[in-house]
C-alpha positions in Angstrom: 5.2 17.6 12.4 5.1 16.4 8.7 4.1 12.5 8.5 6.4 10.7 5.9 5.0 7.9 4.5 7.1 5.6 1.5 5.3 4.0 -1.9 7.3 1.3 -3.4 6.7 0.5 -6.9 8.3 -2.3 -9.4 7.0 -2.9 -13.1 4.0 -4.5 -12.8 2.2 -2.6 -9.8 -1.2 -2.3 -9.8 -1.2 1.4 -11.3 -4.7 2.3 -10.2 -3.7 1.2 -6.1 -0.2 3.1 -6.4 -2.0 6.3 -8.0 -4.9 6.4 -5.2 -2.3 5.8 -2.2 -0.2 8.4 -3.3 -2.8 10.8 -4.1 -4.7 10.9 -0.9 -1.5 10.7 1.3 -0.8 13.8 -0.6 -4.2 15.5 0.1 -3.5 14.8 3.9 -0.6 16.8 3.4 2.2 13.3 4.2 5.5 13.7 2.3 5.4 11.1 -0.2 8.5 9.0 -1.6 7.3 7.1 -4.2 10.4 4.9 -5.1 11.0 2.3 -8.1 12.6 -1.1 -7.4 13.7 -1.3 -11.3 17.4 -2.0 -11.4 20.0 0.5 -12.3 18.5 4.4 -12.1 15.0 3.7 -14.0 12.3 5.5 -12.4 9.7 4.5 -14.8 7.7 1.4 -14.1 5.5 0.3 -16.5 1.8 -0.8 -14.2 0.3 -4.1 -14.3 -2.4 -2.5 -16.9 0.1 -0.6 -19.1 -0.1 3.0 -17.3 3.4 4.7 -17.0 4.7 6.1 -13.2 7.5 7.7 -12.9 8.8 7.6 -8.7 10.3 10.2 -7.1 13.9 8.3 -6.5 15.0 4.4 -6.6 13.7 2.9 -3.3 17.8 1.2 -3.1 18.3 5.1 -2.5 15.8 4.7 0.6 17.7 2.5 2.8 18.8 4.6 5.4 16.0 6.7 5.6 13.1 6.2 7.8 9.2 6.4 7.8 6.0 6.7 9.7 4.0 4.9 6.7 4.8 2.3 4.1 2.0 1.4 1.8 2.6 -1.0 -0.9 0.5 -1.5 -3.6 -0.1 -4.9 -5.3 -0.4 -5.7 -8.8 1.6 -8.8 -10.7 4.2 -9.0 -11.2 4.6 -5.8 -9.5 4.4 -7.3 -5.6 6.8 -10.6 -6.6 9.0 -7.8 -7.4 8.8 -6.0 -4.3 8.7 -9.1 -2.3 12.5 -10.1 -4.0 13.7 -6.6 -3.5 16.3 -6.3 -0.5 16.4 -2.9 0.6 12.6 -3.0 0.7 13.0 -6.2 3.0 15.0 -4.5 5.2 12.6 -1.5 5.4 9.8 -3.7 5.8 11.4 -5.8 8.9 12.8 -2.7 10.9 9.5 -0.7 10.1 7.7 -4.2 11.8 10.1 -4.0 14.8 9.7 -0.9 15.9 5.9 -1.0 15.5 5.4 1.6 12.7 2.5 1.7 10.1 2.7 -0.8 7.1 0.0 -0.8 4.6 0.0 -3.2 1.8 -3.1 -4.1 -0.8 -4.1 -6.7 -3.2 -1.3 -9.5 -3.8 1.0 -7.6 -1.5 -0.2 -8.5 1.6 0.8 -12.2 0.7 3.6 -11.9 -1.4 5.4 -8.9 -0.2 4.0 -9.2 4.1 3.0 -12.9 4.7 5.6 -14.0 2.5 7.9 -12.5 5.0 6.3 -13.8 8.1 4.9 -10.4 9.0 1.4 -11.7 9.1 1.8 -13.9 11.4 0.3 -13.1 14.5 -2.3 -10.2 12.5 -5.8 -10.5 11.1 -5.8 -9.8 7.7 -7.4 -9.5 3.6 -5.8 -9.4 0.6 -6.9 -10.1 -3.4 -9.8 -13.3 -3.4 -7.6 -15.5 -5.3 -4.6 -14.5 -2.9 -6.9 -15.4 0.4 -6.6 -19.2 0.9 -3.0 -19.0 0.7 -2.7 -15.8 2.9 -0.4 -17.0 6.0 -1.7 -14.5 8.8 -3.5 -15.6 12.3 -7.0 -15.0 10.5 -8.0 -14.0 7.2 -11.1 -11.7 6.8 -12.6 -12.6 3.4 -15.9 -9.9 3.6 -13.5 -6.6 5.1 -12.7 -4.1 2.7 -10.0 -2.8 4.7 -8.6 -4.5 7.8 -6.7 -2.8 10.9 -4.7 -5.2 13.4 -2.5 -3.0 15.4 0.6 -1.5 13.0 -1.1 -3.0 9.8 -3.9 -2.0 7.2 -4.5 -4.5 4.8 -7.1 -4.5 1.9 -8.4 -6.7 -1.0 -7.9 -4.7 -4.9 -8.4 -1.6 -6.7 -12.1 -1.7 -6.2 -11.0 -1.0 -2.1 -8.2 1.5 -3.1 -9.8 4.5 -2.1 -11.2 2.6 1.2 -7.6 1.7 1.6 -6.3 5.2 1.3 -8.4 6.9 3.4 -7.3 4.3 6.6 -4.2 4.8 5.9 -4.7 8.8 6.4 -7.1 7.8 9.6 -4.1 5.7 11.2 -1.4 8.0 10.5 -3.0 11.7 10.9 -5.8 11.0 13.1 -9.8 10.6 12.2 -10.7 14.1 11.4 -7.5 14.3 8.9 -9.5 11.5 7.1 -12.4 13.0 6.7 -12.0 16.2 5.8 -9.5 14.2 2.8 -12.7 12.1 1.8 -15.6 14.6 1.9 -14.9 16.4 -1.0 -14.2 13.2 -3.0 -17.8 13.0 -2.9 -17.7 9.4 -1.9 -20.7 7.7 -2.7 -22.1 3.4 -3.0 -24.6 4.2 -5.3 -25.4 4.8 -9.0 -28.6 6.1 -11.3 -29.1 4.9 -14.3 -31.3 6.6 -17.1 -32.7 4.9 -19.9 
């Protein structure tokens, strides 16, 4: 069976955390919706560095339709966006209540989750300057990525691919994961020549 996962964006997303999500849920083979929160029928955000995305359809469009993944990126003002948006609330809450996967990274695990008491009861990260205001049970400064039950949480674009690759490992199992990762020839170190 085909996992389906959902990607909100909103102008002002974090363009290289959007890009990495959706890429490597793709690799995994998940159907991706990537949908804009802009009003009226704009599909184009603009990212919080100036990179252009254009989503699949307008995530009001995605209110009655269900997922086994949403992953939302952070950025600002991209996640005070998402965190105003309605249909996404909605999403987010019924998603919570029937104990299905929610990913969120940077500024959106406090301003889109927390913000919505989501956090509550979970151990959590999110972006440094986000952490001392983060309402969840505990927050994990030093995790890259974090895993309490239904949510993955992580801190910025430098965890995005860290991010990504959870996400695949929770919703299409372990190997899934790594057979995504190995040919990204994921590596910690560098070599410099002078």
């Amino acid at each position: 069976m085909i996992k389906t996962a959902l990607v909100p964006i909103a102008e002002g997303s974090e363009e290289l955390e959007a890009v990495t999500i959706i890429d490597v849920l793709r690799r995994a083979g998940v159907e991706v919706t990537v949908a804009s929160a802009n009003e009226g029928d704009k599909l184009q955000i603009s990212g919080s560095n100036g990179t252009h995305i254009v989503a699949d359809k307008m995530l009001n469009n995605c209110a009655e339709s269900t997922y086994d993944l949403i992953a939302v990126p952070g950025g600002l003002p991209g996640s005070e966006h998402l965190a105003e948006h309605q249909v996404l609330d909605i999403l987010l809450r019924q998603q919570a209540q029937q104990g299905k996967l929610i990913g969120a990274i940077c500024a959106a695990p406090a301003l889109v989750l927390a913000s919505k008491g989501l956090l509550a009861d979970k151990i959590a990260t999110c972006y440094p300057s986000f952490q001392q205001s983060l309402e969840a049970k505990e927050v994990d400064s030093e995790a890259r990525v974090v895993v309490d039950g239904n949510f993955i949480t992580s801190q910025g674009p430098g965890t995005a691919l860290d991010f990504a690759l959870q996400l695949v490992e929770q919703l299409c199992g372990v190997v899934k994961s790594e057979e995504v990762g190995a040919p990204m020839v994921l590596t910690t170190s560098a070599t410099a020549y002078y």
